[in-house]
N, C-alpha and C positions, 0 to 999 in steps of 0.2 A: 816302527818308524813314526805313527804316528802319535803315540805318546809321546815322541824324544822331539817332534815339533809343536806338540801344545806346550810340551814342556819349556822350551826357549823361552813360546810367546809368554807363557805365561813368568816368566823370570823379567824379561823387559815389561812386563804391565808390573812386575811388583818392586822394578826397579824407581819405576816412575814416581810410584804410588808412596813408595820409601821414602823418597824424596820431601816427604811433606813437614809434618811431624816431626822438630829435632828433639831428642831425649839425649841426659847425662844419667851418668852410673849413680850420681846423687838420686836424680829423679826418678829411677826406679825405684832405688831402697828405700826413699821417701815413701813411696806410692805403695809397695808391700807390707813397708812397716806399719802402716793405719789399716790394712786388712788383716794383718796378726793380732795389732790392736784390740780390734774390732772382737777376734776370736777369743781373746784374754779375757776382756770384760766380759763376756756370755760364760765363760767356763767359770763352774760355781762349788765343784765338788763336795756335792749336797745328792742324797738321794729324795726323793718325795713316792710321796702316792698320789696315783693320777685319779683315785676315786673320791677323794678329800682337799687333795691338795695339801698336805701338810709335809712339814720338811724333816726327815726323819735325817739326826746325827749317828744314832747307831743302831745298826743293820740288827745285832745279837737279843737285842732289846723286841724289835718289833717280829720278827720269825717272818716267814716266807709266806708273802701274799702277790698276787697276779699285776695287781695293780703298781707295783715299786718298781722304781724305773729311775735311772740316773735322771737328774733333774733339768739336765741339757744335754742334747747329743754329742756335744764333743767330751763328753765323761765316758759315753757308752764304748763297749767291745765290738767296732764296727770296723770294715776293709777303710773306710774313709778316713778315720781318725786314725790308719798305720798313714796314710798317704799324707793326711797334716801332720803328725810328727817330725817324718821323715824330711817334709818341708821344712819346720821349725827349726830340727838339725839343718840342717843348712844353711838356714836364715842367720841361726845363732854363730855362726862359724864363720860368718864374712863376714858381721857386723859386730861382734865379739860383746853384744847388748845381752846382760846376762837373765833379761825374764825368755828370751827367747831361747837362750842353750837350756835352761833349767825347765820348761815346759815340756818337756816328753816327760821327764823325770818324776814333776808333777801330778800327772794323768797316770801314772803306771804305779808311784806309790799308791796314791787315791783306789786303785784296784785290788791291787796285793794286797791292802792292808783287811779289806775283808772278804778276799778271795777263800783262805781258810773256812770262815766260816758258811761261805755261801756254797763251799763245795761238798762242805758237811751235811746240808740240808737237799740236795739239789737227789733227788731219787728220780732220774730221768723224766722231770717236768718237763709241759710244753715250751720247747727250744725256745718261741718265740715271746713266751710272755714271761719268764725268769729273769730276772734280773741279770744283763752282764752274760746269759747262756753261754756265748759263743766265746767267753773268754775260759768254760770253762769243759764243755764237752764238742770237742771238735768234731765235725758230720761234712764239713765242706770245704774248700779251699779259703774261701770267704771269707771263715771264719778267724784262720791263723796267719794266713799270707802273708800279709800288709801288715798287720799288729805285729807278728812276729819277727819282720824284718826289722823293723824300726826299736824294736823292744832287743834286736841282737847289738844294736848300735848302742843302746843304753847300758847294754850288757858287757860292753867294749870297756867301759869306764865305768860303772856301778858291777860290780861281781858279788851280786845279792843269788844267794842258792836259789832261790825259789823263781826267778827268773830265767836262770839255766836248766828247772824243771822243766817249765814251759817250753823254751826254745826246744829242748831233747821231744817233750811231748810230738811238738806241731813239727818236726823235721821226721819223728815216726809215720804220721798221721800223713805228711806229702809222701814219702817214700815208699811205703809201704799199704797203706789201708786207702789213700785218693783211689776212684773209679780211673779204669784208663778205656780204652780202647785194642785192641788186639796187639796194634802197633808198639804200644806205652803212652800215647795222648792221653795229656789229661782229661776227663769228661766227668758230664753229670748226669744221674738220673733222672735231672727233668729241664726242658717239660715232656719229651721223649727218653728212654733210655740209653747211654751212649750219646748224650748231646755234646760235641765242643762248642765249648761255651769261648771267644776271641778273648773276651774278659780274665779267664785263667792264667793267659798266660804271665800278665801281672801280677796275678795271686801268688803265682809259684815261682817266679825265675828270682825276684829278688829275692828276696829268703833264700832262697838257695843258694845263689853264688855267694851272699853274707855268709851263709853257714860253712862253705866252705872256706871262705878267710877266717871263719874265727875257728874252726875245728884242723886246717889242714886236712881233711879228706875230702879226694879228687871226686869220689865217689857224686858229691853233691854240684858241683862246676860241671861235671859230663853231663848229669841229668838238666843242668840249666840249658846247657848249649841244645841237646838233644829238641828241648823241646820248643827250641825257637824253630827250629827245622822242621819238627814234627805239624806244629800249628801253623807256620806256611804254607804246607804241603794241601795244608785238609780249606785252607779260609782264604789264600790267597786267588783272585779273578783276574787272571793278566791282561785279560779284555777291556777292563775300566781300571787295571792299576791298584782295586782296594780290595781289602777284606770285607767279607760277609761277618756277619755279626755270629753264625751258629755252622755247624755241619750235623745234620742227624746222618746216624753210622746206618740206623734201620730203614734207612730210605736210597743211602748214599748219596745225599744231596745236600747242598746248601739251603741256610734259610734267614730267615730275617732278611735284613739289607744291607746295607754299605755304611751303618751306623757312625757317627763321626766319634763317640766317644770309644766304641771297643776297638776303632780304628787306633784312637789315642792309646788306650791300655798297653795294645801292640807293639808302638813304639816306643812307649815312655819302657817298657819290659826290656827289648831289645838294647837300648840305650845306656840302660842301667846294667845290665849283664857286661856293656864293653867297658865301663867303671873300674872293674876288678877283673877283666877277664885278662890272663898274664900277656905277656905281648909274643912269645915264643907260643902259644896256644896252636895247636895245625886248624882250628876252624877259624879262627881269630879275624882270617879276610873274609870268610864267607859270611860271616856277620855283620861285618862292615860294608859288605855289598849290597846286604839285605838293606840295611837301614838306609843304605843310599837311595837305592831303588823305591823303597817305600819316599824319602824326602823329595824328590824327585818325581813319583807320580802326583803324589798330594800336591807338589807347588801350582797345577793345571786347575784344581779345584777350589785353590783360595780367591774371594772372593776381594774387591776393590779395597772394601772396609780393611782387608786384613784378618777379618775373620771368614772361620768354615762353616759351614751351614752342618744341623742337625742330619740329615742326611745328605753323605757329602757330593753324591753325584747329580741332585734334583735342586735349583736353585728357588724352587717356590718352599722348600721348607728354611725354617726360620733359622739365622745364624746364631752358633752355639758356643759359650764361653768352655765349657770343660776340655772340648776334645781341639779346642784352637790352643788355650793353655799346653795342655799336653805336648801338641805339636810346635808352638813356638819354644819349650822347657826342651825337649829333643832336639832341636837344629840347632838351638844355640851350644848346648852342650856337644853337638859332635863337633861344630866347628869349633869352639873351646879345646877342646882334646887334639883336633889334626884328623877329624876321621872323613871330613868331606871338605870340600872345598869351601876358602873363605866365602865364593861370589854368594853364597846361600845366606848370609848374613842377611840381605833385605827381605827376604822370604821371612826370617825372624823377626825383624824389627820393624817389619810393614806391619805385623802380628803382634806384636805388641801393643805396636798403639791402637789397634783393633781394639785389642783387649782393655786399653784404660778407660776407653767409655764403656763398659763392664762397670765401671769400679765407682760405687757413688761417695761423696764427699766423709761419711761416719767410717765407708771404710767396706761396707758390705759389697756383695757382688753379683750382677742381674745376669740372665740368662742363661743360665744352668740345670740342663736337662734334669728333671728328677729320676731317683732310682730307675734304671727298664730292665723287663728282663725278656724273653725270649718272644717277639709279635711275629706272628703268622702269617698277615699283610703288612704292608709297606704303611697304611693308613695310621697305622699303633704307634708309628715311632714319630710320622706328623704331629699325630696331637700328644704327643708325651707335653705334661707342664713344666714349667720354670720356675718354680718358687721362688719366694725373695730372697738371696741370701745361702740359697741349696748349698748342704756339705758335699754334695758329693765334688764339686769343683774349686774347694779354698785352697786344697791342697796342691794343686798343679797350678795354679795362681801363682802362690809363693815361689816355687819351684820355676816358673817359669820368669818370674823377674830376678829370684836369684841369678840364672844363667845370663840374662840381658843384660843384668848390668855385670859381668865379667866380660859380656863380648863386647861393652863400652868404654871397659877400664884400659 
């Protein structure tokens, strides 16, 4: 009861607050496409050494050293650059602008083409300083999740072998070899053994229900659904309405906090799952009730601006562009689809404009948590920094304006 009346209040203060700010479906696509931009010009598809500095054109030539490293991070084998692709596709698709359909495509030949050889060399070096590791021996959800989802989309329309190796690879490696929990939760061995990590469930759902549209086995659609269910069950606090960031199994208890981005992970997952989930599905509403319910608590915790604060239930920490992205990319796309009611519209697009003072005039975007990963206190996630520009959040940007301007057209 008391949720379901912050929640009104807080639907009339975001009505108000909607009110401000008028945007066109131009004005968004304008406003994403100089953040795509932005990503363009920095992606350089050059390797270098970071002990010299020198720009190395071929891998075969210089042999395996510690120090080579793609020579911008949106080259690398990272969970971020599955999430900007995946935006790109989309970006490319409503604006029919062909450097944005053709940039995944891009990034994934630029890999493959010296994957061969770096797989040749790679003798179970350290994961973390090999060039590209994660693209080539999988150890974690992390590693295939998001690349692999986005690399099946590519694979929808490019039918390169060595592409469909990888997908088969990282669709073993979720199925079979990911840590679970007794239950089948996904989990990881750290920083406790058995940790659910909120963050997984993005790692894994989309790739999954893509593999099941590109393969026709059910086998991978069950496992998606399951494990939206499964990670409610262990992360959801019906007390405040959000997700905890962790469950350690060895403790039996929650940890971390009420993180706004693995909040976001959750929902941007669930969202994505009702994408391709068939319409005769028998969980099909229980899903759609999840995500209502999650839209629905969060609208109590959105903040005047439009944006959610880095941790979403304490308003002395600072508001956070990734997990506001996220959550404005989700409401707009369910009410896009019919899965929740139109009136949540201003909840979106109160969040939008939040988000465009985010967005500076070249195109970059401020306040965006850096990497986190599992904090013990609540204090760890306050001072998490913001870097200028941080990947971890360009991808729900795009994704998020994509959806604003459909619910404007």
């Amino acid at each position: 009861m008391i949720i379901r009346c912050l929640f009104i209040k807080a639907l009339l203060l975001v009505s108000l607050f909607g009110m401000g700010q008028e945007v066109s479906k131009e004005d968004v696509l304008s406003t994403i496409c100089r953040v795509a931009d932005h990503v363009i010009q920095q992606t350089t598809y050059r390797y270098y050494d970071q002990a010299d500095g020198k720009q190395i054109d071929d891998l075969s030539c210089y042999g395996y050293n510690k120090y080579v490293v793609p020579q911008n991070g949106y080259n690398d084998w990272k969970y971020w650059n599955g999430v900007i692709h995946l935006s790109f596709n989309a970006l490319g698709k409503i604006t029919g602008i062909e450097r944005y359909q053709n940039y995944t495509k891009k990034n994934f030949e630029f890999f493959f083409k010296d994957r061969p050889y770096l797989k040749s060399i790679y003798k179970g070096n350290d994961q973390w300083h090999f060039p590209v590791a994660q693209g080539i021996n999988i150890t974690q959800l992390d590693d295939c999740g998001a690349m692999g989802a986005s690399l099946i989309e590519l694979y929808e329309n490019n039918r390169v072998v060595a592409y469909k190796e990888y997908i088969d690879m990282a669709a073993d490696y979720i199925m079979y070899r990911q840590q679970r929990l007794d239950d089948g939760t996904f989990s990881r061995p750290v920083p406790y053994n058995h940790t659910v990590w909120a963050d997984d469930l993005y790692m894994s759902v989309p790739f999954l229900i893509r593999m099941w549209k590109l393969t026709g086995i059910e086998l991978y659609m069950e496992e998606a659904v399951n494990q939206i269910f499964l990670f409610d069950k262990h992360l959801y606090d019906e007390k405040v309405g959000l997700m905890w960031h962790c469950y350690y199994d060895d403790l039996k208890v929650n940890g971390g906090t009420y993180w706004g981005r693995c909040n976001g992970w959750m929902m941007v997952a669930i969202a994505d799952l009702l994408r391709f989930l068939p319409e005769n599905h028998s969980r099909r509403n229980e899903v759609i009730a999840l995500l209502n319910r999650q839209i629905q608590n969060l609208a109590q915790y959105q903040s005047a601006s439009g944006l959610w604060h880095q941790i979403l239930n304490k308003e002395d920490s600072y508001l956070e562009t990734s997990c506001s992205a996220m959550f404005v990319y989700s409401i707009a796309l369910a009410i896009n689809n019919g899965w929740v009611d139109k009136r949540y519209k201003t909840i979106a697009l109160t969040g939008w404009n939040g988000l465009l003072t985010c967005i500076t005039d070249e195109g970059a975007v401020t306040g965006i948590c850096a990497g986190t990963g599992i904090g013990n206190d609540v204090k760890f996630y306050y001072d998490r920094p913001t870097p200028y520009n941080d990947i971890h959040g360009l991808g729900a940007m795009l994704l998020a304006g994509v959806e604003v301007s459909k619910l404007l057209d």
